[in-house]
PDB file of N, CA, C and O in Angstrom, chain B, residues numbered from 101:
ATOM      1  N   UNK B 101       0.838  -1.168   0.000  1.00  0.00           N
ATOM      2  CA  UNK B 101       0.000   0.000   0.000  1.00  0.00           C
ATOM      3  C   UNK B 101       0.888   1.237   0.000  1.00  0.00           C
ATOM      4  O   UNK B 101       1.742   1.182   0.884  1.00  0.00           O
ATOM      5  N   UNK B 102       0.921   2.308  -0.728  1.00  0.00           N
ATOM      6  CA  UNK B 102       1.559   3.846  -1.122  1.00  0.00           C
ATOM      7  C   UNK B 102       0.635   4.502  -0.827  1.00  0.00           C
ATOM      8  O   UNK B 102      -0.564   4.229  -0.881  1.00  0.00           O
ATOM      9  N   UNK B 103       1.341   5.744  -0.374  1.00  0.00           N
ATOM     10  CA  UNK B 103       0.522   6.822  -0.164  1.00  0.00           C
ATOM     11  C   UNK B 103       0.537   7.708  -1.122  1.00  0.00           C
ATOM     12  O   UNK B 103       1.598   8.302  -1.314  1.00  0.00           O
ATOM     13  N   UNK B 104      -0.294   7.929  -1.718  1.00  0.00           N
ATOM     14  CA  UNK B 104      -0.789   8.807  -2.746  1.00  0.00           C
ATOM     15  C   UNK B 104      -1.176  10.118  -2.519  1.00  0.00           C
ATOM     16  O   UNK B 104      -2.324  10.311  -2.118  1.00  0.00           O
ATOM     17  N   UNK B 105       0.079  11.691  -2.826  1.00  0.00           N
ATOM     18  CA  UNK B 105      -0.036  12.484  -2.662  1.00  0.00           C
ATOM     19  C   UNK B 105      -0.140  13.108  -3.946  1.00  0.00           C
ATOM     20  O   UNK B 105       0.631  13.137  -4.906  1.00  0.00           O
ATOM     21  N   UNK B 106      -1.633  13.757  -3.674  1.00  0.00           N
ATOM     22  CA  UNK B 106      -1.888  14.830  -4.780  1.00  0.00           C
ATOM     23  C   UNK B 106      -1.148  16.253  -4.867  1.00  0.00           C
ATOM     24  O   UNK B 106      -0.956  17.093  -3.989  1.00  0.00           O
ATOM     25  N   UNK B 107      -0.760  16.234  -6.375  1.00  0.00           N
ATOM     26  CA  UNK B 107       0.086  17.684  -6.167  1.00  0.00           C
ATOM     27  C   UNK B 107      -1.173  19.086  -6.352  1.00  0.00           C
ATOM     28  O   UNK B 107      -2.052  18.959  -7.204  1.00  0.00           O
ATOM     29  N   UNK B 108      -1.121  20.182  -5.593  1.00  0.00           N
ATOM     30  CA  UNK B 108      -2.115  21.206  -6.027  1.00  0.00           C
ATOM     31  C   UNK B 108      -2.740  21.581  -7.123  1.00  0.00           C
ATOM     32  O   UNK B 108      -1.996  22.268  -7.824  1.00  0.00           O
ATOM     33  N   UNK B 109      -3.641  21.447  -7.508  1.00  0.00           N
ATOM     34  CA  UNK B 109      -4.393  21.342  -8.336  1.00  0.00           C
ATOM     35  C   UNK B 109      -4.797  23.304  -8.637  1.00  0.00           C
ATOM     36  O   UNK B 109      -5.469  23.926  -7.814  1.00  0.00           O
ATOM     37  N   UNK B 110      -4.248  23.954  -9.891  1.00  0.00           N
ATOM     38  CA  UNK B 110      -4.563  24.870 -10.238  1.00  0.00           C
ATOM     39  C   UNK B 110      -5.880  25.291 -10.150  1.00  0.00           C
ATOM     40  O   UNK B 110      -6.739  24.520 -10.578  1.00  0.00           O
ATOM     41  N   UNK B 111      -6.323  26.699  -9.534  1.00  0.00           N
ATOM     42  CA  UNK B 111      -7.489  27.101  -9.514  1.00  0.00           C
ATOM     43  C   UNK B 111      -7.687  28.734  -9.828  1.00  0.00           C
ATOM     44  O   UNK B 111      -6.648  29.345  -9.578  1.00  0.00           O
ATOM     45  N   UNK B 112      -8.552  29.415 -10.218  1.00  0.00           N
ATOM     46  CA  UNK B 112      -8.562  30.551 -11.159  1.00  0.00           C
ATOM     47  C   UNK B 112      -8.004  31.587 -10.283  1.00  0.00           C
ATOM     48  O   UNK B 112      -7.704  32.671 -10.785  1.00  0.00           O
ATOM     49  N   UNK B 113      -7.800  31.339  -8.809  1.00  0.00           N
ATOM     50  CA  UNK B 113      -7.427  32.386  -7.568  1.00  0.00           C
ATOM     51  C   UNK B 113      -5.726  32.433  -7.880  1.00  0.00           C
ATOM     52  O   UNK B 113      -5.069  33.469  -7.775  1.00  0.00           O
ATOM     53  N   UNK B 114      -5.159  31.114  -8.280  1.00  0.00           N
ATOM     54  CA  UNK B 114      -3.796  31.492  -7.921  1.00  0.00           C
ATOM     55  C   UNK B 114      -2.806  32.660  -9.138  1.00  0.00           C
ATOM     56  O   UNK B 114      -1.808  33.304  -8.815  1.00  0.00           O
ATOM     57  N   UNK B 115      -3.296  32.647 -10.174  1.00  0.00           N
ATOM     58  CA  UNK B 115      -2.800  33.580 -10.525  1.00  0.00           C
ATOM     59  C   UNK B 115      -3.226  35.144  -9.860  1.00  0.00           C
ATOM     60  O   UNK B 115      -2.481  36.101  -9.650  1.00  0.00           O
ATOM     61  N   UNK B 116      -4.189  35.057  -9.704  1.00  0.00           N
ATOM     62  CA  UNK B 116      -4.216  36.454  -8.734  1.00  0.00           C
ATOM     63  C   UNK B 116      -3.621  36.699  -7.911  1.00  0.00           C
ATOM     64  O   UNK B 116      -3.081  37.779  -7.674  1.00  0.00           O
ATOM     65  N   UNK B 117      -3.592  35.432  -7.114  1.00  0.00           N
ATOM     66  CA  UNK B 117      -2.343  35.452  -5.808  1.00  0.00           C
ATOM     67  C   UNK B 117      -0.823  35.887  -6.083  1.00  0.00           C
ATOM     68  O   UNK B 117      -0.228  36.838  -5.577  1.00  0.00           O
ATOM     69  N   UNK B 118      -0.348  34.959  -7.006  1.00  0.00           N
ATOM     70  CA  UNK B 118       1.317  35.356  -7.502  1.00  0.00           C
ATOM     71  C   UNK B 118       1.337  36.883  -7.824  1.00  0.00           C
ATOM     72  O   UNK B 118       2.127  37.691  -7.333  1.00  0.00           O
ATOM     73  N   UNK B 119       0.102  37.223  -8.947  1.00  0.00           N
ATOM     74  CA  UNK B 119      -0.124  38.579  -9.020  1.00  0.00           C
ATOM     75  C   UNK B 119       0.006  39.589  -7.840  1.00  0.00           C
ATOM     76  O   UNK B 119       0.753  40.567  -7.863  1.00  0.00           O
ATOM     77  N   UNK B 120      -0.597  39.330  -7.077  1.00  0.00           N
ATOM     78  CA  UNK B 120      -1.133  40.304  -5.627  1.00  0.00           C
ATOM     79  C   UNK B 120       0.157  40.289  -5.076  1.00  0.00           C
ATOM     80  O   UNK B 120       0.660  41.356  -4.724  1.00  0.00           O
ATOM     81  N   UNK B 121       0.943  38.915  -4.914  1.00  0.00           N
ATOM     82  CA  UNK B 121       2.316  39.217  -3.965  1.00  0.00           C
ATOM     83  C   UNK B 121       3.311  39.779  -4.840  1.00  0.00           C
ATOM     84  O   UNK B 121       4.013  40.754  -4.570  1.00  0.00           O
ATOM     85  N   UNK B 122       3.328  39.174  -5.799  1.00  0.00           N
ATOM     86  CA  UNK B 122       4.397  40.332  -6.959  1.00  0.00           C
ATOM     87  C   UNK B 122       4.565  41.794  -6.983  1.00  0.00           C
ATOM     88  O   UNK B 122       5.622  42.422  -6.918  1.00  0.00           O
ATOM     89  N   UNK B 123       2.977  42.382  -7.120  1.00  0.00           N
ATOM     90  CA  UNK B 123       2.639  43.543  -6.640  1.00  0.00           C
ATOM     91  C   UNK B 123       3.264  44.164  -5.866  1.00  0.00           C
ATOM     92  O   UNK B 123       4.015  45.084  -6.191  1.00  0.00           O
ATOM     93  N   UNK B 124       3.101  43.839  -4.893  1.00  0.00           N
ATOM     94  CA  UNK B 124       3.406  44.003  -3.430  1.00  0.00           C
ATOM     95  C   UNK B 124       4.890  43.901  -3.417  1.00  0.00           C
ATOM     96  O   UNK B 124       5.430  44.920  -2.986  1.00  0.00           O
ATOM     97  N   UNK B 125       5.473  43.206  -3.677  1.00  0.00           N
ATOM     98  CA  UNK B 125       6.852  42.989  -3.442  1.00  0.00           C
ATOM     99  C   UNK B 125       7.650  44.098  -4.123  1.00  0.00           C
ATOM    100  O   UNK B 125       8.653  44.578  -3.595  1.00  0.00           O
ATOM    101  N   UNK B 126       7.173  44.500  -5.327  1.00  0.00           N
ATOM    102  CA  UNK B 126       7.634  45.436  -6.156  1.00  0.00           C
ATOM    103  C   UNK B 126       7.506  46.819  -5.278  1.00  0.00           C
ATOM    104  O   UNK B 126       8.405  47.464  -4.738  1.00  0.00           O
ATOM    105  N   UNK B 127       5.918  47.089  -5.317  1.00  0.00           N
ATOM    106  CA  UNK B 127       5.207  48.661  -4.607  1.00  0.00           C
ATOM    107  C   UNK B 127       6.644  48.420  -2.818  1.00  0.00           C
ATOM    108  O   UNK B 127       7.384  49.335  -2.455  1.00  0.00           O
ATOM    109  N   UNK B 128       6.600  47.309  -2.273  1.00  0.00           N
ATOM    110  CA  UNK B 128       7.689  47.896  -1.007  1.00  0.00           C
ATOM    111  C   UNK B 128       8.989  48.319  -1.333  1.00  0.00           C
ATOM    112  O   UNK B 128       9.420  49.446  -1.087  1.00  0.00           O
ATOM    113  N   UNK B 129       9.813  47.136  -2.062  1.00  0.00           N
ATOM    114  CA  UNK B 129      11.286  47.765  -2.671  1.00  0.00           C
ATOM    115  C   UNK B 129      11.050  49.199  -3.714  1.00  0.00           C
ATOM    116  O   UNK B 129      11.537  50.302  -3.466  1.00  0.00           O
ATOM    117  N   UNK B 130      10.497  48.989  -4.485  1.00  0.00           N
ATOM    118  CA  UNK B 130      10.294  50.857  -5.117  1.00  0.00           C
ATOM    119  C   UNK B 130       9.819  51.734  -3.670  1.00  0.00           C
ATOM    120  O   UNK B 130      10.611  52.596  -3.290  1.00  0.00           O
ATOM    121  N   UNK B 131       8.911  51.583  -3.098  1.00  0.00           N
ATOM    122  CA  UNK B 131       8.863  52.534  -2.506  1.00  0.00           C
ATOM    123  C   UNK B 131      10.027  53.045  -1.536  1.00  0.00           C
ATOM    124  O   UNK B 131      10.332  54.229  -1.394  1.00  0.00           O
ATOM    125  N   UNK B 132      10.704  51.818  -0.807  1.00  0.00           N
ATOM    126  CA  UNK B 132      11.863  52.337  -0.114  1.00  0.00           C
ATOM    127  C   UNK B 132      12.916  52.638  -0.953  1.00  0.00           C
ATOM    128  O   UNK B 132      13.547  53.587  -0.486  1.00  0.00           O
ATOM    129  N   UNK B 133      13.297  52.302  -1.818  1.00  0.00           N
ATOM    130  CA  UNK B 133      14.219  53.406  -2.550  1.00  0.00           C
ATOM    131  C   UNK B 133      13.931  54.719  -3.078  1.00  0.00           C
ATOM    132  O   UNK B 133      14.787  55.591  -2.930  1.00  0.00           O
ATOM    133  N   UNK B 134      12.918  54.971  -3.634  1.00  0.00           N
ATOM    134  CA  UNK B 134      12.238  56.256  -3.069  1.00  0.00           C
ATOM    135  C   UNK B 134      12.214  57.204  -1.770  1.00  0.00           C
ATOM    136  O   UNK B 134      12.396  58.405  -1.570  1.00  0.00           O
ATOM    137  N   UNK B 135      11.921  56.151  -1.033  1.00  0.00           N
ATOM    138  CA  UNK B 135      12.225  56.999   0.097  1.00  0.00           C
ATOM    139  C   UNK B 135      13.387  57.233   0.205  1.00  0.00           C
ATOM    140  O   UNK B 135      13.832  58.375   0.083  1.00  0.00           O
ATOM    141  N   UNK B 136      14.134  56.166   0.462  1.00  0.00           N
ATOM    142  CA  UNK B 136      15.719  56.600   0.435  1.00  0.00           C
ATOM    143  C   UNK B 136      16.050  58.030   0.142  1.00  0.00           C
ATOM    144  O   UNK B 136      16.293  58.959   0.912  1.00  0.00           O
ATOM    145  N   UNK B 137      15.980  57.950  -1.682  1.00  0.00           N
ATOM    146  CA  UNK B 137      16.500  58.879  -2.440  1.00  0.00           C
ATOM    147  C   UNK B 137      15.739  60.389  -2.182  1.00  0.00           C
ATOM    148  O   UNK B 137      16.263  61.348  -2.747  1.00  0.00           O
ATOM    149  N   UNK B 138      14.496  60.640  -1.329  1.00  0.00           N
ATOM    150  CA  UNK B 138      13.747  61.866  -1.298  1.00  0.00           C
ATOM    151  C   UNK B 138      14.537  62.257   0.578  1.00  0.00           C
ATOM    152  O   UNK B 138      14.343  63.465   0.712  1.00  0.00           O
ATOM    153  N   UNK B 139      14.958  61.947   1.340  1.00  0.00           N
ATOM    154  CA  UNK B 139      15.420  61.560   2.301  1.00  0.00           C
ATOM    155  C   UNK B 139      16.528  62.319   2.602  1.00  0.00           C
ATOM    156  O   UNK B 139      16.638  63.285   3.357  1.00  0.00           O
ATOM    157  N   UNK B 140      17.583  61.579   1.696  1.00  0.00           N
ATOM    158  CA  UNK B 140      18.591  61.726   1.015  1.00  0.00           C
ATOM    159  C   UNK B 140      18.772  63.591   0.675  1.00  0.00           C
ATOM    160  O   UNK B 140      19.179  64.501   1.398  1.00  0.00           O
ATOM    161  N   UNK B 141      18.274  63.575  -0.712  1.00  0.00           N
ATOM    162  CA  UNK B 141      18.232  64.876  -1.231  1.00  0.00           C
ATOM    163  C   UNK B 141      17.550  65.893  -0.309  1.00  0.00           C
ATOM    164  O   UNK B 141      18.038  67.020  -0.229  1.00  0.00           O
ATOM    165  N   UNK B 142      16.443  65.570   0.400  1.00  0.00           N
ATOM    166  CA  UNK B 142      15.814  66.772   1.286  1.00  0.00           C
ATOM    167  C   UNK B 142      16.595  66.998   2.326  1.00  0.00           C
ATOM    168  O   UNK B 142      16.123  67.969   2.917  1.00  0.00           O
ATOM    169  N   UNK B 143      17.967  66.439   3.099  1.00  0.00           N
ATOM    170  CA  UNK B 143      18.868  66.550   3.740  1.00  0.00           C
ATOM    171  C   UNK B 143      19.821  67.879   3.114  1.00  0.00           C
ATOM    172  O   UNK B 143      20.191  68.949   3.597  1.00  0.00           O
ATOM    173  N   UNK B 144      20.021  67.122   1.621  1.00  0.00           N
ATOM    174  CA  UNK B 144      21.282  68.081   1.171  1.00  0.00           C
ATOM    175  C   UNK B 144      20.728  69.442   1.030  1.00  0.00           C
ATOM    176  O   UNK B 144      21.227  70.512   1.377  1.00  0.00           O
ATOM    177  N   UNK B 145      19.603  69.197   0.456  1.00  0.00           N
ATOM    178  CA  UNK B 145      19.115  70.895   0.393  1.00  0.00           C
ATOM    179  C   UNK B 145      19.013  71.579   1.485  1.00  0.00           C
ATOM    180  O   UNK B 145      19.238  72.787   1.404  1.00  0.00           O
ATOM    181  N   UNK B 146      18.602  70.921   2.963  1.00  0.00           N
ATOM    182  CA  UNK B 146      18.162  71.478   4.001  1.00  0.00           C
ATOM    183  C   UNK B 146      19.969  72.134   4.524  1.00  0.00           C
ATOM    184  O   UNK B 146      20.162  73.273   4.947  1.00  0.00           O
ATOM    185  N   UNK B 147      20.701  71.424   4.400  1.00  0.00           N
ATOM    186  CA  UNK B 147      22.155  71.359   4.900  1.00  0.00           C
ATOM    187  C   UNK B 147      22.788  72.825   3.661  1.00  0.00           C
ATOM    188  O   UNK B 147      23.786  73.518   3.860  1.00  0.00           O
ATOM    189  N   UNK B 148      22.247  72.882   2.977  1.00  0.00           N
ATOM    190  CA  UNK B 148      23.026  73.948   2.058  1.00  0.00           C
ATOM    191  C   UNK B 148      22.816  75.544   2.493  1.00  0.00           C
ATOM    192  O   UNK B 148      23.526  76.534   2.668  1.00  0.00           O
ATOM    193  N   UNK B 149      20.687  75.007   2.597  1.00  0.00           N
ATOM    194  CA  UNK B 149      20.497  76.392   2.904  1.00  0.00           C
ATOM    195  C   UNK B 149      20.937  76.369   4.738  1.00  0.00           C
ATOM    196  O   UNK B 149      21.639  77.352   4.976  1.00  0.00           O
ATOM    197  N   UNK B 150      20.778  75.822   5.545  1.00  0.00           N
ATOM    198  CA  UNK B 150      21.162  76.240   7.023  1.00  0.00           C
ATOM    199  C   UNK B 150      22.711  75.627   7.521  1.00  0.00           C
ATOM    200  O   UNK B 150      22.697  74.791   8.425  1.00  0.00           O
ATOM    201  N   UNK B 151      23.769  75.959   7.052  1.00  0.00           N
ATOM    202  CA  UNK B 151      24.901  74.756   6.961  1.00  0.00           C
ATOM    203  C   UNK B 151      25.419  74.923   8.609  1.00  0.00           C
ATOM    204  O   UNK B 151      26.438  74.252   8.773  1.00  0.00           O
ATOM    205  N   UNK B 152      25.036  75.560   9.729  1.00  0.00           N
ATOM    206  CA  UNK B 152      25.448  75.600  10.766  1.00  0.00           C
ATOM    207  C   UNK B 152      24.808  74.782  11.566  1.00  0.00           C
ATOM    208  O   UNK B 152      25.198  74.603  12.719  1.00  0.00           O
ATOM    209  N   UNK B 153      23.282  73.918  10.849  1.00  0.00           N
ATOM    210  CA  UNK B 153      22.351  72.697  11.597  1.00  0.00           C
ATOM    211  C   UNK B 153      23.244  71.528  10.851  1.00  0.00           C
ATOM    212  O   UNK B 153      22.717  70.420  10.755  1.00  0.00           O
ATOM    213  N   UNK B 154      24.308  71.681  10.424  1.00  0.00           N
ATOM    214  CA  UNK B 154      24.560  70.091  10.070  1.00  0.00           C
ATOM    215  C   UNK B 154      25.886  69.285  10.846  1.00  0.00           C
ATOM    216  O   UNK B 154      26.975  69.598  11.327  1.00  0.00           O
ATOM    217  N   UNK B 155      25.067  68.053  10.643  1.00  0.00           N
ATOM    218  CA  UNK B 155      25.764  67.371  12.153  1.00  0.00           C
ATOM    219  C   UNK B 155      27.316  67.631  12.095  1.00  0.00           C
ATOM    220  O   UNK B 155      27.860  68.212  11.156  1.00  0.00           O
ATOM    221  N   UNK B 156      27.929  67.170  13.132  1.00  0.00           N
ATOM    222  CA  UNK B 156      29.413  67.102  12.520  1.00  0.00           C
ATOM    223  C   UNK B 156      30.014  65.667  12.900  1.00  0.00           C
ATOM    224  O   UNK B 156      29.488  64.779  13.572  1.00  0.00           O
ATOM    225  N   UNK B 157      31.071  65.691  12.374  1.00  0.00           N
ATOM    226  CA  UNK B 157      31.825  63.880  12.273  1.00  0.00           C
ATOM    227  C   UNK B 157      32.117  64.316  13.447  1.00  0.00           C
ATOM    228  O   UNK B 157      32.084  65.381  14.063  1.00  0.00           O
ATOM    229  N   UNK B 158      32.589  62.592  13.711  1.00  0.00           N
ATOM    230  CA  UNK B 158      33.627  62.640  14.936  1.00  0.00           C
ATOM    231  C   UNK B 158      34.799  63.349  14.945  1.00  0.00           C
ATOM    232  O   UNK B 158      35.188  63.869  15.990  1.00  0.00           O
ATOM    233  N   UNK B 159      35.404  63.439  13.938  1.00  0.00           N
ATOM    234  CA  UNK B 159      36.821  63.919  13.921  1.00  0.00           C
ATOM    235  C   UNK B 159      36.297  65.060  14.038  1.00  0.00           C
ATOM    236  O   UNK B 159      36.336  65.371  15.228  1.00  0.00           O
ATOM    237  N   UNK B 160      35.696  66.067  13.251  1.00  0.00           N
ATOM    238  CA  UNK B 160      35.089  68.124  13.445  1.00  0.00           C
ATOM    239  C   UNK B 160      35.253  68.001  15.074  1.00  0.00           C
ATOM    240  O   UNK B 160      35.778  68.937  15.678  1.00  0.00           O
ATOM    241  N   UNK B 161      34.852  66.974  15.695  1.00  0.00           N
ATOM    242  CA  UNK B 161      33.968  67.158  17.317  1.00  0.00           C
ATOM    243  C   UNK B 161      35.426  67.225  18.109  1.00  0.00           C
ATOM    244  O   UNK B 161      35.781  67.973  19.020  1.00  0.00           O
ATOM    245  N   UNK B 162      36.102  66.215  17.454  1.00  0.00           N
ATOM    246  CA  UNK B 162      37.198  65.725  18.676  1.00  0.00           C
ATOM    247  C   UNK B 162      38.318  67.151  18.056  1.00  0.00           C
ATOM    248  O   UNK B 162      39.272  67.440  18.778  1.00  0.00           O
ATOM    249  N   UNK B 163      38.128  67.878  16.850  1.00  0.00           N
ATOM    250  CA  UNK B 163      39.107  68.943  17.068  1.00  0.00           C
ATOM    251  C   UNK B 163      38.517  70.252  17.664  1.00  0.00           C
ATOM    252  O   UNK B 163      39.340  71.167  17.680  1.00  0.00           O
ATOM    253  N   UNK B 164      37.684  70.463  17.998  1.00  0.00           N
ATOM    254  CA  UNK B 164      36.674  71.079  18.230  1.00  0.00           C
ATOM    255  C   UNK B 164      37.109  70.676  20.075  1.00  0.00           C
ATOM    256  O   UNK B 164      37.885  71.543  20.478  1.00  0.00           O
ATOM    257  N   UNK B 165      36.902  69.995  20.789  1.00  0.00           N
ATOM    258  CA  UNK B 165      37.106  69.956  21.978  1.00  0.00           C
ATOM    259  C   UNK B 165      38.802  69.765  22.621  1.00  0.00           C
ATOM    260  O   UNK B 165      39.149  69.721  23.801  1.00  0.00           O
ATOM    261  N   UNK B 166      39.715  69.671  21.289  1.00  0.00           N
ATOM    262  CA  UNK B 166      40.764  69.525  21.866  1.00  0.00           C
ATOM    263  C   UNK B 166      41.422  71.053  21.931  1.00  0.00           C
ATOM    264  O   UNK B 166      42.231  71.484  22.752  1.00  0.00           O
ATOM    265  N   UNK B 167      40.554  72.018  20.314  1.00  0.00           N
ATOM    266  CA  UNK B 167      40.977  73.410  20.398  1.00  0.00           C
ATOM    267  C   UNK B 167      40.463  74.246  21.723  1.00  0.00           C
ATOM    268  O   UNK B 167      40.733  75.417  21.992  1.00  0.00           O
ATOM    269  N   UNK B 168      39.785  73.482  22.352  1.00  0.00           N
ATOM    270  CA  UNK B 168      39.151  74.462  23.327  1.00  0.00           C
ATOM    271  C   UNK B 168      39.470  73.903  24.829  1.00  0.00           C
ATOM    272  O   UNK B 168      39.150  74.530  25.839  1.00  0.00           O
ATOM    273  N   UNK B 169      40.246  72.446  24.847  1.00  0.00           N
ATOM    274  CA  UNK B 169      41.355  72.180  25.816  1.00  0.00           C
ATOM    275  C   UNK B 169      42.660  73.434  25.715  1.00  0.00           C
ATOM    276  O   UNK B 169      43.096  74.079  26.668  1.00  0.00           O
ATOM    277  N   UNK B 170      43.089  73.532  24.302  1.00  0.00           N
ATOM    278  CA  UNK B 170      44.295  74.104  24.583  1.00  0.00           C
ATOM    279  C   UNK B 170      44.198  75.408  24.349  1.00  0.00           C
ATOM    280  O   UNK B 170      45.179  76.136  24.202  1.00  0.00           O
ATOM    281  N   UNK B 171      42.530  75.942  24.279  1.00  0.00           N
ATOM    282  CA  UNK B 171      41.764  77.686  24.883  1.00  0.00           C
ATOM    283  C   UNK B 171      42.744  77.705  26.447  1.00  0.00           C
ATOM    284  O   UNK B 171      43.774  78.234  26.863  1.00  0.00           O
ATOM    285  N   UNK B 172      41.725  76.815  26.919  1.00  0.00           N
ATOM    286  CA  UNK B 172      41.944  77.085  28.365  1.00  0.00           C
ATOM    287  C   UNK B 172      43.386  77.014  28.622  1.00  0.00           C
ATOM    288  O   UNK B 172      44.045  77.960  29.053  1.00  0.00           O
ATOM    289  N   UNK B 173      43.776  76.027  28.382  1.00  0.00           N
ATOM    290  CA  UNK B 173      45.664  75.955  28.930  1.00  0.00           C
ATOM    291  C   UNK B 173      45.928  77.009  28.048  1.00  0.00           C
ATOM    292  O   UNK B 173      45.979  77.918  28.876  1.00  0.00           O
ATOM    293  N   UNK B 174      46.075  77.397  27.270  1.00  0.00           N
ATOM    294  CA  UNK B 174      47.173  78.423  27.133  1.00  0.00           C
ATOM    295  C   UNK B 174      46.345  80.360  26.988  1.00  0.00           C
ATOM    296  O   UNK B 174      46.835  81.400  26.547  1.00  0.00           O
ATOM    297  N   UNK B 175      45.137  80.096  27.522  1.00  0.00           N
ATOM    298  CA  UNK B 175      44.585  81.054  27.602  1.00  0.00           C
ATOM    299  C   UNK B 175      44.348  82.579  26.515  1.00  0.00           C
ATOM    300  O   UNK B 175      44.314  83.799  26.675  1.00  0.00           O
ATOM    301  N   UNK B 176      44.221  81.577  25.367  1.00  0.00           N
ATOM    302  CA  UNK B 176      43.927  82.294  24.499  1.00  0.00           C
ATOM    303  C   UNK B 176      42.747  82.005  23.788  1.00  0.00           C
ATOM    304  O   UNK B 176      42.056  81.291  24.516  1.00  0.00           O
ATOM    305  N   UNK B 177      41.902  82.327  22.167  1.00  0.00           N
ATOM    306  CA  UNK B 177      41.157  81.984  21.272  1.00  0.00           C
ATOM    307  C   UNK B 177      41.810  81.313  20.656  1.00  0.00           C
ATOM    308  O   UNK B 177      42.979  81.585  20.382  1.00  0.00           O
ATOM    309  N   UNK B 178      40.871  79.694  20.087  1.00  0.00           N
ATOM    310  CA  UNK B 178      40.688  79.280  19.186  1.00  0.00           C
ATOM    311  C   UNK B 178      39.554  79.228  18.061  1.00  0.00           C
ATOM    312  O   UNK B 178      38.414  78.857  18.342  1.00  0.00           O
ATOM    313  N   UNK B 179      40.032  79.727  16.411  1.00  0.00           N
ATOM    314  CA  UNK B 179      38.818  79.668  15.732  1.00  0.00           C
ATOM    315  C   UNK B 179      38.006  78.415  15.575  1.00  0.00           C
ATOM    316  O   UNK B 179      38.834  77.601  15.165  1.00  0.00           O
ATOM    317  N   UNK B 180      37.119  77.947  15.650  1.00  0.00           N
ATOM    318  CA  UNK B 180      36.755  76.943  14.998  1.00  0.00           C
ATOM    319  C   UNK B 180      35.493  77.037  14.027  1.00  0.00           C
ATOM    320  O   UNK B 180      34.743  78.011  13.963  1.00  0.00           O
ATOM    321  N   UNK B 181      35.360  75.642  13.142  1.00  0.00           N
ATOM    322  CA  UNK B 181      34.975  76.176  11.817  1.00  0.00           C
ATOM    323  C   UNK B 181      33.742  77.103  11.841  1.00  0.00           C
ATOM    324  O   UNK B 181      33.664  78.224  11.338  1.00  0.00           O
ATOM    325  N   UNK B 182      32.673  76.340  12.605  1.00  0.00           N
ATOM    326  CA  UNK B 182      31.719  77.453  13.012  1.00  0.00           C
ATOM    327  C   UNK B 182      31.771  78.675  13.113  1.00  0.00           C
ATOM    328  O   UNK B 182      30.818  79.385  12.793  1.00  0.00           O
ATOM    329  N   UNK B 183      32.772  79.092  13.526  1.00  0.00           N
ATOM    330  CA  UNK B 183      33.096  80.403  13.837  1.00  0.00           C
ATOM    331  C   UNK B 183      33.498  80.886  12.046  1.00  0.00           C
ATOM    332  O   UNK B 183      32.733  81.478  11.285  1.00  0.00           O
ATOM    333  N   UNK B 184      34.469  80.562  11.835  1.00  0.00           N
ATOM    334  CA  UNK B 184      34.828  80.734  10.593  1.00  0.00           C
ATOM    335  C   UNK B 184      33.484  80.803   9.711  1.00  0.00           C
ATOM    336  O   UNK B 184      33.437  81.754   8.931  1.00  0.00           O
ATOM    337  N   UNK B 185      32.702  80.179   9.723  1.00  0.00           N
ATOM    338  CA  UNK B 185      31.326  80.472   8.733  1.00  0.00           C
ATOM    339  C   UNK B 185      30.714  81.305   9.423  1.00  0.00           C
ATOM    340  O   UNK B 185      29.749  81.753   8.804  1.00  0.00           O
ATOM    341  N   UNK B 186      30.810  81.640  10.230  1.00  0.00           N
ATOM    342  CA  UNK B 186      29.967  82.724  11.167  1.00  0.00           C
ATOM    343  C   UNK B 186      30.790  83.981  10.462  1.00  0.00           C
ATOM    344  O   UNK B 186      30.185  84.817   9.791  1.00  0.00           O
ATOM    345  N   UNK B 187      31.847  84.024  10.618  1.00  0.00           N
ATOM    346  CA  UNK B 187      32.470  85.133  10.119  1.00  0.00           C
ATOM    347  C   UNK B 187      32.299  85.539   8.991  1.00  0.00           C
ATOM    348  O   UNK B 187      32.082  86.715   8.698  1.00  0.00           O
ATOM    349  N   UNK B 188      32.398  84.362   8.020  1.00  0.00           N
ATOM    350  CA  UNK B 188      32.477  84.918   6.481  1.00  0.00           C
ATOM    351  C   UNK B 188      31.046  85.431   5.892  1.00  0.00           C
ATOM    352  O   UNK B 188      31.015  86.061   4.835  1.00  0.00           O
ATOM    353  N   UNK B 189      29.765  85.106   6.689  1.00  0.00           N
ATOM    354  CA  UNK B 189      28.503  85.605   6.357  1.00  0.00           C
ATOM    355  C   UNK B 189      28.230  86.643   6.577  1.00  0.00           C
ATOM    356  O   UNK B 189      27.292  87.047   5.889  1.00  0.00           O
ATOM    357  N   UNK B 190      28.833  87.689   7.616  1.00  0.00           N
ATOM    358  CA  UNK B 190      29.092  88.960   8.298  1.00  0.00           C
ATOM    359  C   UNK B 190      29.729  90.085   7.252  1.00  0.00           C
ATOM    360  O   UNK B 190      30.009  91.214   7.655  1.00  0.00           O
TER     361      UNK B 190
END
């Protein structure tokens, strides 16, 4: 005695189905690269016109706190870049 397994038997729903998830699979990856890319660009523009809101690296930060270690010890000004764009808009 075998056991006799039927393979799925096509019915008028499953092409809609492959359809519907295809769909779908497409509309999420397009849409997040979209997003990505609108994300992206609405950053750079925002960063051009206000360039004193944009973040800074680690390295800007760590010269940035070491110029203003060696403010205090040697008791003078240091420019830093901020300042420098502060200046040149004046």
């Amino acid at each position: 005695q075998s056991l006799l397994l039927l393979p799925p038997v096509p019915d008028m729903s499953m092409p809609f189905n492959v359809i519907s998830l295809t769909c779908t699979l497409y509309a999420f990856v397009i849409g997040s690269i979209v997003n990505t890319i609108v994300r992206r660009s609405e950053d750079r523009i925002y960063y051009q016109l206000y360039p004193d809101k944009k973040p800074k690296r680690a390295g800007q930060k760590l010269k940035e706190k070491l110029g203003k270690l060696k403010e205090k010890l040697l008791g003078r000004t240091v420019q830093t870049e901020n300042d420098k764009v502060k200046n040149e808009k004046k």
